[in-house]
N, CA, C and O of each residue as an XYZ file, in Angstrom:
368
protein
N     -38.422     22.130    -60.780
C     -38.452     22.463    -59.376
C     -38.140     21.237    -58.533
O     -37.466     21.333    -57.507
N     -38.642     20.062    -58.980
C     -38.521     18.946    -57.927
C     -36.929     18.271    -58.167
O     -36.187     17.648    -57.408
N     -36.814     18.645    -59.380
C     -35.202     18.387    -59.638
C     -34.388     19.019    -58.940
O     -33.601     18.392    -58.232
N     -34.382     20.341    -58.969
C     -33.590     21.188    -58.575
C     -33.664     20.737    -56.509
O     -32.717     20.933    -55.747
N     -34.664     20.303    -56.204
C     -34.238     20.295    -54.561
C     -34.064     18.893    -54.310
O     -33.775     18.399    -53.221
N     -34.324     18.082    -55.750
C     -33.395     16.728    -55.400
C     -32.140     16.587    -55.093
O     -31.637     15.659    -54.460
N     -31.297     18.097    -55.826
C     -30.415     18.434    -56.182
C     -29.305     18.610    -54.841
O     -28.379     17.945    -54.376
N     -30.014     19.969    -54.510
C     -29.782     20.403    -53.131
C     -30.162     19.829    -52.084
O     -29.928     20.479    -51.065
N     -30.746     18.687    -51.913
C     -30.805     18.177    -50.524
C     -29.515     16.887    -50.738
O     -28.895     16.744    -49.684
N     -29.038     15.996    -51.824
C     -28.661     15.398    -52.317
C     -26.981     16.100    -52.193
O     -25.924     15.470    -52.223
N     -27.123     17.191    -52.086
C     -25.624     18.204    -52.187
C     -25.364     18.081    -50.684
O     -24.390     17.499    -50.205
N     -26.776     18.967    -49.667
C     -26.749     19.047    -48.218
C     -26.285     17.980    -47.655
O     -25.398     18.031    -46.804
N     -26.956     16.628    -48.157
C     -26.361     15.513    -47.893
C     -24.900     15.101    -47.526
O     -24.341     14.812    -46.469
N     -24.625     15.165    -48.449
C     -23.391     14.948    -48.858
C     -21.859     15.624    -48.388
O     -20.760     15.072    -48.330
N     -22.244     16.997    -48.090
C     -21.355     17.802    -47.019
C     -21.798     17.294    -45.829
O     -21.040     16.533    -45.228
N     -23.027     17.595    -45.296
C     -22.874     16.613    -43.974
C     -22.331     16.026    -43.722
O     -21.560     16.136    -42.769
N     -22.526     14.495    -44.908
C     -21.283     13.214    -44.767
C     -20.331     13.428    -44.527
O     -19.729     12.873    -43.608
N     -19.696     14.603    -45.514
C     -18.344     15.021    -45.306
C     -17.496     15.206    -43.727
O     -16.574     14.790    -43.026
N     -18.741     16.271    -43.843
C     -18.503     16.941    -42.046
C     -18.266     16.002    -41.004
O     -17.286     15.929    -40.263
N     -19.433     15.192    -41.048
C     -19.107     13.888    -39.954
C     -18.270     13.221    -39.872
O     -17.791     12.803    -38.818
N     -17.830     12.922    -41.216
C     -16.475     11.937    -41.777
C     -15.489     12.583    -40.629
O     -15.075     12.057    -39.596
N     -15.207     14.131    -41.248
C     -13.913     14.435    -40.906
C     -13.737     14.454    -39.195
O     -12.741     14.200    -38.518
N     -15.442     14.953    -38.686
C     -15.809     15.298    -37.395
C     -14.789     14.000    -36.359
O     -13.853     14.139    -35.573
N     -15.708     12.535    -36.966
C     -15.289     11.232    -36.485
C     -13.871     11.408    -36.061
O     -13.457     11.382    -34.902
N     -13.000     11.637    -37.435
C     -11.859     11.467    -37.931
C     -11.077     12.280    -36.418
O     -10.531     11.688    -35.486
N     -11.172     13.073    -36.506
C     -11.309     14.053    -35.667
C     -11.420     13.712    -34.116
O     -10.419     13.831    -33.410
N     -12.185     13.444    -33.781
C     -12.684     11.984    -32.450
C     -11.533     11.641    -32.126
O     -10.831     11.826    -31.132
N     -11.404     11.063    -33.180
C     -10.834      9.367    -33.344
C      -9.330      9.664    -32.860
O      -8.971      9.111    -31.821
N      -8.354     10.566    -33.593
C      -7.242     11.324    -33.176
C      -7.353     11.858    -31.797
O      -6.646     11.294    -30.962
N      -8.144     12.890    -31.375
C      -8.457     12.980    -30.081
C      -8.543     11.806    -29.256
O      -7.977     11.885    -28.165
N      -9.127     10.739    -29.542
C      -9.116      9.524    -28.371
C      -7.492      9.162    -28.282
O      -6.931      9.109    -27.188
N      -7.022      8.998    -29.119
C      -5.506      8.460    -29.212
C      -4.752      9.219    -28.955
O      -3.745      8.689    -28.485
N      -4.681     10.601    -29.038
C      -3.620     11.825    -27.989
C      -3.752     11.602    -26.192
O      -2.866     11.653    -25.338
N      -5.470     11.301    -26.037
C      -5.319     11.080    -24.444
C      -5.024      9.566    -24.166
O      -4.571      9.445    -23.028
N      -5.098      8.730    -24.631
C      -4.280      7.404    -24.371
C      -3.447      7.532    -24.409
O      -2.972      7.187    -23.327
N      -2.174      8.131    -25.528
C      -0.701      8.331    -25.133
C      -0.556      9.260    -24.221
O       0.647      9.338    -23.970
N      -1.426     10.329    -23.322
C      -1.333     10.880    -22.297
C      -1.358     10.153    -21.052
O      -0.479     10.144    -20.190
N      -2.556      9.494    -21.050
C      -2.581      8.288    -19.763
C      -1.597      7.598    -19.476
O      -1.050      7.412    -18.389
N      -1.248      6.996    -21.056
C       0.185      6.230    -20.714
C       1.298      6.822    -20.591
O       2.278      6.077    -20.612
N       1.471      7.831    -20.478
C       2.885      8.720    -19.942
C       2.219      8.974    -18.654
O       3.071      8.526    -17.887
N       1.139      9.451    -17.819
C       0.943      9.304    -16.876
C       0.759      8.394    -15.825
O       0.810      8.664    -14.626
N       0.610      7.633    -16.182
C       0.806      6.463    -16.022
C       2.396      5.445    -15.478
O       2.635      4.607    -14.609
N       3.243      6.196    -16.674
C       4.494      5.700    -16.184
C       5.110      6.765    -15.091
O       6.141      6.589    -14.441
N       4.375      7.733    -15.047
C       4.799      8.808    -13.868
C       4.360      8.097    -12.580
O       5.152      7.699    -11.725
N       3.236      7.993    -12.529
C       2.730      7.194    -11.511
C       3.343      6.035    -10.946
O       3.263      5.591     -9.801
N       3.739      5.771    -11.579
C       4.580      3.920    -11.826
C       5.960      4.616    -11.201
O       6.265      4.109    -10.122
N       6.459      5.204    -11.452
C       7.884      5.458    -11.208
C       7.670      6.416     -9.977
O       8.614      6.369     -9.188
N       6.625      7.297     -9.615
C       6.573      8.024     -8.024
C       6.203      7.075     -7.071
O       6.577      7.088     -5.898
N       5.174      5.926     -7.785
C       5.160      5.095     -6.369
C       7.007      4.120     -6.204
O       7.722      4.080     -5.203
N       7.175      3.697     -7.117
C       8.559      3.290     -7.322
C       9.337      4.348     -6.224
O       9.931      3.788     -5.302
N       9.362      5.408     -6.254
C      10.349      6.351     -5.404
C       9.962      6.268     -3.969
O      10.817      6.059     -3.109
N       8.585      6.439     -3.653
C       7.615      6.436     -2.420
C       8.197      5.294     -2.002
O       8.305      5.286     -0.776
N       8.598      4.362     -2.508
C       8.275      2.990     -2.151
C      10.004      2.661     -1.708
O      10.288      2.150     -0.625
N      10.924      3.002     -2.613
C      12.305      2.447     -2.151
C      12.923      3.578     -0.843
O      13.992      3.504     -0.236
N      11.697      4.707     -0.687
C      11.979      5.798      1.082
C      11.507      5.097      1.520
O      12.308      4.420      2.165
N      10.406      4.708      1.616
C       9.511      4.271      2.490
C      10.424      2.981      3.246
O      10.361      2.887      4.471
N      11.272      1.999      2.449
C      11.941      1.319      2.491
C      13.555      1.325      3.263
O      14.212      0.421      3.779
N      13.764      2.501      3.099
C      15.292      3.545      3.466
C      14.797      3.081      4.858
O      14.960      2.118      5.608
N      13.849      4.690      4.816
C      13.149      5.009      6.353
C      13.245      4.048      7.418
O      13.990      4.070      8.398
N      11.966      2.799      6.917
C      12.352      1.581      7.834
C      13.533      0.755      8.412
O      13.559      0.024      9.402
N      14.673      1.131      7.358
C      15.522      0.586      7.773
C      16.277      1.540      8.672
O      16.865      1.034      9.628
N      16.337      2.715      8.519
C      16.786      4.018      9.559
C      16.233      3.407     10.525
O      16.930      2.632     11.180
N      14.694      3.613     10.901
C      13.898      3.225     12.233
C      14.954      2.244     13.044
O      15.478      2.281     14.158
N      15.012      0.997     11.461
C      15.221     -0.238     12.653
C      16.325     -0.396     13.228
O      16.457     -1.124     14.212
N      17.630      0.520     12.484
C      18.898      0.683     13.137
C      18.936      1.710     14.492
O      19.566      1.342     15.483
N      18.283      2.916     14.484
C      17.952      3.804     15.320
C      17.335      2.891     16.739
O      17.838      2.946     17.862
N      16.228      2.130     16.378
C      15.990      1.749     17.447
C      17.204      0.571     17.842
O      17.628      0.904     18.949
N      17.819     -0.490     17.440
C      19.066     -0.728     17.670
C      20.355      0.254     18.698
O      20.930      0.148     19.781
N      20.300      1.240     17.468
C      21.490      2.042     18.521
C      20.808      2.779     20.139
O      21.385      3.261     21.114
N      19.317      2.568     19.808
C      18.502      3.091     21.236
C      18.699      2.267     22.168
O      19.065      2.703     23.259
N      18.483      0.709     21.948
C      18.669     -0.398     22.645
C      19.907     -0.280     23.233
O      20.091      0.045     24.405
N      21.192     -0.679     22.013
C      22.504     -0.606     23.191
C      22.988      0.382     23.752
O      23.921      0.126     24.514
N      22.520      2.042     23.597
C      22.609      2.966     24.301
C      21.925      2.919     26.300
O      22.400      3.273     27.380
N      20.842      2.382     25.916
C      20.145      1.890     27.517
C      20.997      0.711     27.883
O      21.395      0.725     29.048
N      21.324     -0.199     27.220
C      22.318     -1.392     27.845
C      23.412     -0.797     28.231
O      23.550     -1.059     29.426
N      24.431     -0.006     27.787
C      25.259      0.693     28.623
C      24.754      1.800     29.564
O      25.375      1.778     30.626
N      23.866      2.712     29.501
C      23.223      3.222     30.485
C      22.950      2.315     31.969
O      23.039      2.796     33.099
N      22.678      1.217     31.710
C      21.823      0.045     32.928
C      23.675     -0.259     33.698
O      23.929     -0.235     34.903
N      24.627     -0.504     32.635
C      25.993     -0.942     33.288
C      26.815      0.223     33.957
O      27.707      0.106     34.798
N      26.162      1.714     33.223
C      27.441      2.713     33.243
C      26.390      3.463     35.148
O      27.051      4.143     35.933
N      24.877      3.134     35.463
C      24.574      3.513     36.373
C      24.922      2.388     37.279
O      25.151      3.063     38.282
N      25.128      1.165     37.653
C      25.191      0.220     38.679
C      26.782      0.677     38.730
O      27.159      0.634     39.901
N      27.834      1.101     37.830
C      29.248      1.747     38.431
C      29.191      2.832     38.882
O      30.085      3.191     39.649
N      27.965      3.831     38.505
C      28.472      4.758     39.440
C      27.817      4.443     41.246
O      28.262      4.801     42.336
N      26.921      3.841     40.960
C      26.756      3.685     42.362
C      27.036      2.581     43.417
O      26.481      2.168     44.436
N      28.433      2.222     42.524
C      28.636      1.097     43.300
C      28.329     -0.234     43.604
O      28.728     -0.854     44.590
N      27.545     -0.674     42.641
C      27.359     -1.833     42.929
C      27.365     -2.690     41.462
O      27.208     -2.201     40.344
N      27.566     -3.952     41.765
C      27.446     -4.921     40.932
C      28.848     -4.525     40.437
O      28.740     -4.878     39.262
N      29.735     -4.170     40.517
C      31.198     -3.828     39.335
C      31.552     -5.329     39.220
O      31.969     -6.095     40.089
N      31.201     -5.601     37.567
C      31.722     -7.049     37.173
C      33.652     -6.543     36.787
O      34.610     -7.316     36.816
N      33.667     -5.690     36.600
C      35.018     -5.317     35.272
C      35.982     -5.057     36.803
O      36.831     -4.491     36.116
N      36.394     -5.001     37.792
C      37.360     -4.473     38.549
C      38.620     -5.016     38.451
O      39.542     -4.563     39.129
């Protein structure tokens, strides 16, 4: 009798081990599928701010020409109103 459940706990044992082994094993693969996930997300991230970043860049430079062509649009506005009303005509 005392043999026999040396037997079987000694067996129980031992699949356990098993189980855990493979359980770990198991883990362990799982940890390393979401790290190569992060790191593909990661380079997504990397490359949308990359995109965000060379508009964001465009944009400003739109602004700064826009406000440019705003500027010499009022500088001829300031010359094209003193001709119509007569005064100041440098060009005659």
């Amino acid at each position: 009798m005392n043999e026999s459940t040396q037997i079987l706990l000694f067996a129980v044992i031992s699949v356990l081990t098993i189980v855990m082994v493979v359980i770990g094993y198991q883990v362990f693969m799982i940890l390393g599928e979401i790290r190569k996930m992060l790191q593909k997300f990661n380079k997504v991230v990397d490359s949308t701010v990359n995109v965000s970043t060379s508009i964001s860049k465009s944009l400003t430079n739109i602004n700064g020409f826009t406000e440019g062509v705003k500027t010499v649009m009022g500088i001829f506005n300031v010359f094209r109103k003193k001709d119509k009303n007569g005064e100041d005509k440098t060009h005659e």
